[in-house]
C-alpha positions in Angstrom: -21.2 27.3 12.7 -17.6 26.4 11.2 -16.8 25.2 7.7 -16.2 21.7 7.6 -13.4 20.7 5.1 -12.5 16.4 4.4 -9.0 15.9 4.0 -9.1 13.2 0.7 -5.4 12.4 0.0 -2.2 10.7 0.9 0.4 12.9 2.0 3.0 11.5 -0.2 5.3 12.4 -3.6 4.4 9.2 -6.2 5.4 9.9 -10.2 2.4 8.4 -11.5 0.9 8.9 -14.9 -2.5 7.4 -12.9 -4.8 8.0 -10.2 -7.6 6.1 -10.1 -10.0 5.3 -6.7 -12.6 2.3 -6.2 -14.7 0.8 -3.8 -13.9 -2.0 -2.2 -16.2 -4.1 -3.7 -14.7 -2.7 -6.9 -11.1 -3.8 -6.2 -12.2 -7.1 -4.7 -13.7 -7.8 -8.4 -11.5 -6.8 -10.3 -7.5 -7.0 -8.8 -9.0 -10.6 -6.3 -7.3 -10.4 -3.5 -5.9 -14.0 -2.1 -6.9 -15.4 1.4 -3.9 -15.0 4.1 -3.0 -19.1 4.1 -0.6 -18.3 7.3 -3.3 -17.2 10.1 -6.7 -18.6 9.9 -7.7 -16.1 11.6 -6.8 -12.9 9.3 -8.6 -10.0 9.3 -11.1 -8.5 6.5 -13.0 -12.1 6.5 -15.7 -13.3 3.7 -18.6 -14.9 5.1 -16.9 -18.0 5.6 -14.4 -16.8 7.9 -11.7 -16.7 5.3 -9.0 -13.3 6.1 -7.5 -11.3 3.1 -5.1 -9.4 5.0 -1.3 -10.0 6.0 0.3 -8.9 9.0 2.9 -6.3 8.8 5.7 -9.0 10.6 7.0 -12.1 11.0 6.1 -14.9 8.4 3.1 -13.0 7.0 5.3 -9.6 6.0 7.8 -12.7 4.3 5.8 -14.0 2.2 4.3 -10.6 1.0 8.0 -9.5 0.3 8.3 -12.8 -2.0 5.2 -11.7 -4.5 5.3 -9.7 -7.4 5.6 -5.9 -6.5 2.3 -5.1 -8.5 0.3 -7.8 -6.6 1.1 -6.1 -3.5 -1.4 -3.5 -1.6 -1.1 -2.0 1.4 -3.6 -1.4 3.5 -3.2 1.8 6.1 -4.2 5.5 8.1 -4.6 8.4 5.5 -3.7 11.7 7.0 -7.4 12.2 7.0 -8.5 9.7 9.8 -9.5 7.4 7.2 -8.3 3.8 6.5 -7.4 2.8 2.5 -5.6 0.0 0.6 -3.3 1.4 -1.8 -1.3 0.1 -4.8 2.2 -1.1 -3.9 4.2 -1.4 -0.9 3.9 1.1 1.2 5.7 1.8 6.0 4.3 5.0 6.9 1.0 4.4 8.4 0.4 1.1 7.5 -2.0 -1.6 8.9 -1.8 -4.6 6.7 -1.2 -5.8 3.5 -2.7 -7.4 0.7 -1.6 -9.5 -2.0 -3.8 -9.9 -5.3 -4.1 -12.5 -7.9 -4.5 -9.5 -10.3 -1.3 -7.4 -11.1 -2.2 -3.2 -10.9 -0.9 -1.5 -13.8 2.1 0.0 -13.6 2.4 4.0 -13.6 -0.7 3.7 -11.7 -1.8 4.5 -8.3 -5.3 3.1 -6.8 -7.0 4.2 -3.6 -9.7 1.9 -1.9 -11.5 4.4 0.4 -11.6 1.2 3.5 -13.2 3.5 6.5 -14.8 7.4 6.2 -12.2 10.2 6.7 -12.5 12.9 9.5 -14.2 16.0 9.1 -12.4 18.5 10.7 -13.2 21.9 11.8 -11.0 24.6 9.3 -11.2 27.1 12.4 -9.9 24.8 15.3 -8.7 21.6 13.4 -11.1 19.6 15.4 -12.5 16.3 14.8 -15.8 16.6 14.5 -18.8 14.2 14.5 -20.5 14.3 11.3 -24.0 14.5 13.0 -22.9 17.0 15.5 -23.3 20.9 15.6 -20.0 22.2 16.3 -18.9 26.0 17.7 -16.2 27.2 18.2 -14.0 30.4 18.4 -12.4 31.6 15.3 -9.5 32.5 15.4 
């Protein structure tokens, strides 16, 4: 059996005084995100088919230029397999964006876990399924 190790952080310098992480239901209470009034059919919808989420193009990535900087998240890949939304705007690996009615403080930088990171094997840097027995040769 190998070790399994879970790669849990951005690969990127940020002079922060702050790190903090919340759930998504968290950061939807507390920062509010605002419905994407440009497609109807955005994605990360409510129950009533309302979208949160901005495109990374065209009129969507224009109007999130336009807001405040600390009302602007980006949502995108970590290093790890896993998909976050992150304080601030943010190219390398992103997905989408969010704006919020609440500002994040500044100096600060918040992770919303979205979707599970990879496990991966420490021996063979495989991706492994978290249910599944894995062997391989060491090297």
């Amino acid at each position: 059996m190998c070790r399994v190790r879970v790669y849990q952080y951005r690969r990127e310098v940020i002079m922060s005084n702050n790190f903090i992480e919340l759930t998504m239901e968290e950061w939807e209470a507390t920062y509010k995100p605002i419905y994407n009034h440009i497609d109807t059919n955005a994605s990360f919808q409510d129950e009533s088919g309302n979208g949160i989420m901005f495109e990374t193009y065209g009129d969507e990535v224009a109007f999130v230029k336009e807001q405040d900087p600390n009302n602007i998240w980006m949502y995108g890949s970590g290093d790890d397999g896993g998909t976050y939304i992150w304080s601030g705007w943010g190219f390398v690996n992103r997905l989408g964006y969010f704006i919020t009615e609440v500002p994040f403080p500044d100096n600060t930088i918040i992770q919303v876990q979205v979707a599970e990171p990879d496990l991966t094997c420490d021996d063979c840097n495989e991706t492994i399924d978290e249910d599944e027995e894995h062997q391989c040769e060491e090297n």
